[in-house]
Backbone as CSV, one residue per row, in Angstrom:
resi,resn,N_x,N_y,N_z,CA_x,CA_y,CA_z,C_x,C_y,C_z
1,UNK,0.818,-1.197,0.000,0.000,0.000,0.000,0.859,1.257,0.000
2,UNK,2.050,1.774,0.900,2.401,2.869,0.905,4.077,2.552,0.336
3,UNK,3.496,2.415,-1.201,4.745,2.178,-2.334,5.746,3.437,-2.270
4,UNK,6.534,3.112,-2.584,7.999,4.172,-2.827,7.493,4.937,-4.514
5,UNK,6.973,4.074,-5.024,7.006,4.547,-6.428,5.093,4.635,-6.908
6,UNK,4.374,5.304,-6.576,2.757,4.906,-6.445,3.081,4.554,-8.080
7,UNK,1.752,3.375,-8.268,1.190,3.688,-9.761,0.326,5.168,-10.158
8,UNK,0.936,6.081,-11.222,0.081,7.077,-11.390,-1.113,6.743,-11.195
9,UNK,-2.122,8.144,-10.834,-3.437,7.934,-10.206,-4.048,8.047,-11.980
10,UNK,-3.536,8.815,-13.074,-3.902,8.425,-14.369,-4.288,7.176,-14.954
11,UNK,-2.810,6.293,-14.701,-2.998,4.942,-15.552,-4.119,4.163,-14.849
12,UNK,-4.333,3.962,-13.153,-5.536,3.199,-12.556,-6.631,3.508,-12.954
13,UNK,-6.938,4.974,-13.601,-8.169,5.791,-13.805,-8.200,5.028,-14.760
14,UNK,-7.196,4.923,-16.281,-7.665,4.421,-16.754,-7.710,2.449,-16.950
15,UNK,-7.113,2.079,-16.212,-7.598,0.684,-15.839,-8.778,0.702,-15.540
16,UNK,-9.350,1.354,-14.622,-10.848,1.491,-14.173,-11.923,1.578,-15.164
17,UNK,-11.139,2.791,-16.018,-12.311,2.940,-16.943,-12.787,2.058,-18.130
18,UNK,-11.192,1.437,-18.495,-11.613,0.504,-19.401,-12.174,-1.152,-18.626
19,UNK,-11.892,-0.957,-17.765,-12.622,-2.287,-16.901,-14.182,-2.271,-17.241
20,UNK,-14.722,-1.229,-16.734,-15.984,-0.743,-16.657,-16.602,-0.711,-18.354
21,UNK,-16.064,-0.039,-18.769,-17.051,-0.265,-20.202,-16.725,-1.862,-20.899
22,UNK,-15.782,-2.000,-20.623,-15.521,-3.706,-21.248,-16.714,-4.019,-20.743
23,UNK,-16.937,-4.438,-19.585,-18.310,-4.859,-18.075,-19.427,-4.249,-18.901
24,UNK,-19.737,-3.250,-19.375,-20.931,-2.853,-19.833,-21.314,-3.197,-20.817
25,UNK,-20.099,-3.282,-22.022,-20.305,-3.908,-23.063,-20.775,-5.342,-23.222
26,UNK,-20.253,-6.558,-22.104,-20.148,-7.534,-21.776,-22.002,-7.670,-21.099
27,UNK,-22.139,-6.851,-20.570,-23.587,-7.321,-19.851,-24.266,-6.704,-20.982
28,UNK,-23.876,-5.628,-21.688,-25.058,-5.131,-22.588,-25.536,-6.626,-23.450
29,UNK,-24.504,-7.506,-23.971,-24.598,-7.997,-24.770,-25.542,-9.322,-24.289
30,UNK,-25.388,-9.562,-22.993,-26.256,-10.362,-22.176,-27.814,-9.939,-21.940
31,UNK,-27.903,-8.594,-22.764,-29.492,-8.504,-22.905,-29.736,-8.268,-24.288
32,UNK,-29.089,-9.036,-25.216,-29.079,-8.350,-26.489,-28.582,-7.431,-27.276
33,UNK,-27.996,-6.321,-26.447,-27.030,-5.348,-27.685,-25.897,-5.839,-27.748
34,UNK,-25.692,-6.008,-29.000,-24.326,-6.385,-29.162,-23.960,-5.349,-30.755
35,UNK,-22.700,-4.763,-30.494,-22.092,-4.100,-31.657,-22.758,-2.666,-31.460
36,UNK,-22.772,-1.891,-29.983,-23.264,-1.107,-29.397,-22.015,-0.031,-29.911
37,UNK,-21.679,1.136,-30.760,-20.223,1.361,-30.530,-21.034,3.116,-29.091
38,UNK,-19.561,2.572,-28.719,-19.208,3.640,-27.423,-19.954,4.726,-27.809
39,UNK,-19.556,6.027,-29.054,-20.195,7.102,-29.253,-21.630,7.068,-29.141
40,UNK,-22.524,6.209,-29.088,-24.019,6.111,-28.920,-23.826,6.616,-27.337
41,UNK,-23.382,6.051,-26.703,-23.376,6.422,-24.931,-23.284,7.961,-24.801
42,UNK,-21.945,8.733,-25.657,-22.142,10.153,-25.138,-23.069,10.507,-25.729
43,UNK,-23.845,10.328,-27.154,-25.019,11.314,-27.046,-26.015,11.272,-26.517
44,UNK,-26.201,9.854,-25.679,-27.403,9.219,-25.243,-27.235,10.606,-23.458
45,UNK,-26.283,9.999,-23.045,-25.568,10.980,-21.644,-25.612,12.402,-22.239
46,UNK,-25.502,12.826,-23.126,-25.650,14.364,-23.827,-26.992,15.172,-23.951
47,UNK,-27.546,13.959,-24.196,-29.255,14.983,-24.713,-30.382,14.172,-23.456
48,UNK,-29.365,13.452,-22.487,-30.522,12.941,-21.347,-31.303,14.319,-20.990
49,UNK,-31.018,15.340,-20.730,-31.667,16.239,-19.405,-33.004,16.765,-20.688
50,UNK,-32.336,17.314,-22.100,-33.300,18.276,-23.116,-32.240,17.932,-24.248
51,UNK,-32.987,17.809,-25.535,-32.387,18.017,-26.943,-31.805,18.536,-27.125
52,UNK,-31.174,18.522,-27.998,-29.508,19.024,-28.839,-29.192,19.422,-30.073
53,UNK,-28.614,20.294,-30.546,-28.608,20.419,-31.701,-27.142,19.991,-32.404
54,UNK,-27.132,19.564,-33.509,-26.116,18.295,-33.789,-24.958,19.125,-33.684
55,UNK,-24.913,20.348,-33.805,-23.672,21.580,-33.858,-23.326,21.338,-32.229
56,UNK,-24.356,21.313,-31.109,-23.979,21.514,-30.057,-23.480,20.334,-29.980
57,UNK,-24.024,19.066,-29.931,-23.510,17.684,-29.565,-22.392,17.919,-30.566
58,UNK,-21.578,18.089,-31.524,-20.121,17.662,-31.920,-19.560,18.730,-31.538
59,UNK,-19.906,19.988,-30.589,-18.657,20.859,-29.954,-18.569,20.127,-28.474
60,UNK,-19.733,19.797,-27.878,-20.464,18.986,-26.576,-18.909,17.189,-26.632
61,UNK,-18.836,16.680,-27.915,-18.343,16.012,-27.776,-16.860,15.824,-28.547
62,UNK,-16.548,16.986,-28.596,-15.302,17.178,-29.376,-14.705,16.607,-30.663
63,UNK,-16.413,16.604,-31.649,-16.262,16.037,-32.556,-15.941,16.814,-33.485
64,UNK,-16.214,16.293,-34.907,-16.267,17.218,-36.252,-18.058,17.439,-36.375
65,UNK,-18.721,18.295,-36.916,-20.299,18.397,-37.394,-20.278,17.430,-38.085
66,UNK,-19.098,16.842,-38.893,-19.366,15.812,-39.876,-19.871,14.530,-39.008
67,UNK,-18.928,14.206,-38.934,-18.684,13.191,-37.580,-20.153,13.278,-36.390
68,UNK,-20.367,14.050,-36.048,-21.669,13.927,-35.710,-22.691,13.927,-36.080
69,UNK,-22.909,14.334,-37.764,-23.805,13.942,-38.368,-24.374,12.457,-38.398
70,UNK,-23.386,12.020,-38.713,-22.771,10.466,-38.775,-23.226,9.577,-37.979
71,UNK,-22.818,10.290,-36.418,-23.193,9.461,-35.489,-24.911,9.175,-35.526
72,UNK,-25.269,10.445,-35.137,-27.030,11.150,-34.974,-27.560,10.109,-36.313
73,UNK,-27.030,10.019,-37.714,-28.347,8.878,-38.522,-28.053,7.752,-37.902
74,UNK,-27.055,7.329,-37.799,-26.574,5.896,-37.469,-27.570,5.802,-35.954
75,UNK,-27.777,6.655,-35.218,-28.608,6.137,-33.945,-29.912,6.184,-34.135
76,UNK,-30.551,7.930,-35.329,-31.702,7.571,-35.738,-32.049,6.648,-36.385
77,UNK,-31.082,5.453,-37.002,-31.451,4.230,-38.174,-32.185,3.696,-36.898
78,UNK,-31.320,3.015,-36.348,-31.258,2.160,-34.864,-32.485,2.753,-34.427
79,UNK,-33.002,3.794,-33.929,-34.289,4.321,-33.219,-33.824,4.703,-31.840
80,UNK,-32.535,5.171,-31.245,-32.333,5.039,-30.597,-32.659,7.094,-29.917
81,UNK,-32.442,7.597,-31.408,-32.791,8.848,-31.421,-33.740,9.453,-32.235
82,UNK,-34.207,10.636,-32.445,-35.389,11.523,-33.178,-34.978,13.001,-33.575
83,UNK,-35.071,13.244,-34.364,-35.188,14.217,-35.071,-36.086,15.250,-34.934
84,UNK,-36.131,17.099,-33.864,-37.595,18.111,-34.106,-37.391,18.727,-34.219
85,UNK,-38.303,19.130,-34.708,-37.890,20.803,-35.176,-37.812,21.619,-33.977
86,UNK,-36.830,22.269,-34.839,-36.148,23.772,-33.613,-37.242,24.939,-33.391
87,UNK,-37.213,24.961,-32.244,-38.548,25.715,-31.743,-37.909,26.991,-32.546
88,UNK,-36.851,27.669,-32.579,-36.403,29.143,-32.645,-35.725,29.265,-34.121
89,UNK,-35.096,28.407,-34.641,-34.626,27.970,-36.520,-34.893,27.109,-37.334
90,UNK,-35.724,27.741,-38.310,-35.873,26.883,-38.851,-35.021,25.945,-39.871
91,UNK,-33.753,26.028,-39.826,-32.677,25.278,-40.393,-32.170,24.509,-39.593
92,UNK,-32.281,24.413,-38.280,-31.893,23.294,-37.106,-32.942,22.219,-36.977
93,UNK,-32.325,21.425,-36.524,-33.632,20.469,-35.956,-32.365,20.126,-34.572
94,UNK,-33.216,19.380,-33.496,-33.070,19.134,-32.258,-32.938,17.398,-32.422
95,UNK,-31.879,17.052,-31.649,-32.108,15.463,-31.300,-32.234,14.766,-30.389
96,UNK,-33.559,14.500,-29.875,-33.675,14.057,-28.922,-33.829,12.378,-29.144
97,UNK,-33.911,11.844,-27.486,-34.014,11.101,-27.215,-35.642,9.940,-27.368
98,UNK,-35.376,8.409,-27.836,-36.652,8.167,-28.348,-37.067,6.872,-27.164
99,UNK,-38.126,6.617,-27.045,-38.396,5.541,-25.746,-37.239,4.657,-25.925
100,UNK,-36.767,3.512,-27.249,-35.601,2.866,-27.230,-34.387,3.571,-26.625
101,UNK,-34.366,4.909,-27.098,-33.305,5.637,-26.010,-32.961,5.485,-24.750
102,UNK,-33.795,5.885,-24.239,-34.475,6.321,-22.570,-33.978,4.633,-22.099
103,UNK,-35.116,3.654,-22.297,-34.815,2.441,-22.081,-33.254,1.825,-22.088
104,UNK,-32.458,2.220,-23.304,-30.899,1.415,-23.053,-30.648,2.001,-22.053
105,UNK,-30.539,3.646,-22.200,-29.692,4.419,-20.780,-30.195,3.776,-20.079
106,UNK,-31.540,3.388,-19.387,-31.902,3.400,-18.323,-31.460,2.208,-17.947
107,UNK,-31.039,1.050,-18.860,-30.338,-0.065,-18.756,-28.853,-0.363,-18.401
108,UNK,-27.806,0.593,-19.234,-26.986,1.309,-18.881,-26.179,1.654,-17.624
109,UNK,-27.608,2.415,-17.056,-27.367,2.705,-15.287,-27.534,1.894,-14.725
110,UNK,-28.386,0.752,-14.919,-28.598,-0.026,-14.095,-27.373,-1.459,-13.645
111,UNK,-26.936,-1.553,-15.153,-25.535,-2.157,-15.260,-24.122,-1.483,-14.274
112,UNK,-24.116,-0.235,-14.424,-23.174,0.472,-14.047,-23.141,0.433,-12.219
113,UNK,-24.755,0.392,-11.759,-24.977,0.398,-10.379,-24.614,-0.481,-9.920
114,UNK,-24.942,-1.909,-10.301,-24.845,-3.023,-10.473,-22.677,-3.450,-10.391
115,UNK,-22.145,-2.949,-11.368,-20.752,-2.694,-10.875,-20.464,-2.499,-9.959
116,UNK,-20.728,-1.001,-9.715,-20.300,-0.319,-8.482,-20.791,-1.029,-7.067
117,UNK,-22.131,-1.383,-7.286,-22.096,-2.575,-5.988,-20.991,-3.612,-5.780
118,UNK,-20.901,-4.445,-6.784,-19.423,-5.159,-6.817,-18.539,-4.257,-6.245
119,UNK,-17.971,-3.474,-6.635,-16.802,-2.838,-6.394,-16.539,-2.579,-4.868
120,UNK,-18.313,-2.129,-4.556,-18.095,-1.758,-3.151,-17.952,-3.022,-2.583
121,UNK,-18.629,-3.890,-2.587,-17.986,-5.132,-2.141,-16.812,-5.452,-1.766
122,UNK,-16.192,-4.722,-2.286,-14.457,-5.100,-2.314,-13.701,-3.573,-1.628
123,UNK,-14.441,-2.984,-1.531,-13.668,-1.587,-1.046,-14.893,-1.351,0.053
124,UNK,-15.753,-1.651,0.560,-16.831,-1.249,1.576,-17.900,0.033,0.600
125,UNK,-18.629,-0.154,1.453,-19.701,1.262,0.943,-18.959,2.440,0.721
126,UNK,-18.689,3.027,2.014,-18.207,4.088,2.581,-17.207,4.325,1.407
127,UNK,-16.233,3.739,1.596,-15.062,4.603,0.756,-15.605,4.756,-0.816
128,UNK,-16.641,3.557,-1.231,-16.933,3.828,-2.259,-17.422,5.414,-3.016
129,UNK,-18.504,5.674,-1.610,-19.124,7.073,-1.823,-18.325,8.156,-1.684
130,UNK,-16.973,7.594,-0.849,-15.893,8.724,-0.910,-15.491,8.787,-2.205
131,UNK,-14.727,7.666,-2.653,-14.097,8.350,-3.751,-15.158,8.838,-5.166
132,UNK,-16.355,8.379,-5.108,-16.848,8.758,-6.045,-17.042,10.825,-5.836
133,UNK,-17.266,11.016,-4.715,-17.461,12.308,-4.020,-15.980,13.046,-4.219
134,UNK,-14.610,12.008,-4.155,-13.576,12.913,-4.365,-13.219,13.008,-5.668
135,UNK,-13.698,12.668,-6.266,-13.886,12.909,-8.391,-14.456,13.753,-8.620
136,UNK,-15.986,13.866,-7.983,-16.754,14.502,-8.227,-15.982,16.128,-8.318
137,UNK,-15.453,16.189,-6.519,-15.431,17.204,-6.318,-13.917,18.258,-6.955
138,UNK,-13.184,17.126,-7.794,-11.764,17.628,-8.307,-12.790,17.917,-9.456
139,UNK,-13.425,17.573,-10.057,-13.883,17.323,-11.734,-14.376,18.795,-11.639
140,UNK,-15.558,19.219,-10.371,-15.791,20.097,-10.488,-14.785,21.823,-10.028
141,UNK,-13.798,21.439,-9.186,-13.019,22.662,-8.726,-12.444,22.676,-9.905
142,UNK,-11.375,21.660,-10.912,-11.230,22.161,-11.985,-12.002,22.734,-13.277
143,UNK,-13.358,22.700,-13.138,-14.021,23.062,-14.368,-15.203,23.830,-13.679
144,UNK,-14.563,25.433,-13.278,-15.385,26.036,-12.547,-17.065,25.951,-12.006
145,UNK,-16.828,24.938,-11.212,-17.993,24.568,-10.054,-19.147,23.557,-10.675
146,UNK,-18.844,23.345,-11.955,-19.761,22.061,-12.790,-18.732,21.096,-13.162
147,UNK,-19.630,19.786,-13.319,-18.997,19.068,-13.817,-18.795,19.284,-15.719
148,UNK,-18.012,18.314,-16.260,-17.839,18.929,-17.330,-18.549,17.979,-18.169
149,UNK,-18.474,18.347,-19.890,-19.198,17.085,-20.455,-18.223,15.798,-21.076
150,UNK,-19.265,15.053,-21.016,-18.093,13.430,-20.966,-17.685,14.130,-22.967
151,UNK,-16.399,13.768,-23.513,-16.231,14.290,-24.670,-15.387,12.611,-25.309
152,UNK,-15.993,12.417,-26.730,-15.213,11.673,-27.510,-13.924,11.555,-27.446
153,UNK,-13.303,13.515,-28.487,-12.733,13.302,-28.812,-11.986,14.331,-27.787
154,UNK,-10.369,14.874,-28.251,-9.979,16.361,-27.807,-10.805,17.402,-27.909
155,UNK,-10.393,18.739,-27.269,-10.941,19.702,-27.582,-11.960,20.310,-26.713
């Protein structure tokens, strides 16, 4: 435990992280999705709260407009998203979220909770809610007092 040389707190982050979506991918596929790619998750996590406009979701996810064009049919093929018109332009449309939407996320979380119970298992409750609380609270002192948005790419 109190190494001479710690493993960076980077590389565990990302051990963690790729643990976790492997795990999600792995149970998604245990209810049927399989060939889910990752970018469906940030726009699904992007336009949860209210719709989006595809300009906002590829600055939102540090994409290209192209590139998020891309993404947005490929999820409207799937049904996973919808297409409305922009209350305020009429050259925008909004992309929201469609019941198949709502439903994976909500599947999603439930997988992810489902982890984190494991995890706590192995680390107790308590510290669990700590460290999730001490992420929280670096994520937000560095990105003045909000958290920030989960992003693809750079940028």
């Amino acid at each position: 435990m109190g190494e001479s040389n710690p493993i960076p707190l980077a590389r565990l982050m990302a051990m963690a992280f790729r643990y976790l979506i492997d795990q999600l991918h792995e149970r998604l596929a245990q209810h049927g999705y399989r060939d889910i790619p990752p970018t469906f998750g940030y726009v699904l996590v992007a336009i949860r709260e209210a719709p989006a406009t595809s300009r906002d979701l590829a600055k939102n996810l540090g994409v290209t407009k192209q590139a998020a064009s891309k993404i947005i049919e490929a999820m409207e093929h799937d049904g996973y998203v919808k297409r409305l018109e922009h209350p305020d332009d009429g050259r925008a449309s909004l992309v929201a979220l469609t019941r198949k939407g709502r439903n994976f996320l909500a599947l999603v979380e439930d997988i992810y909770r489902d982890i984190e119970t494991e995890w706590a298992a192995i680390t107790g409750k308590e510290r669990m809610e700590s460290m999730r609380e001490d992420i929280r609270r670096v994520m937000e002192c560095t990105h003045g007092g909000s958290l920030p948005q989960i992003r693809v790419g750079p940028g």
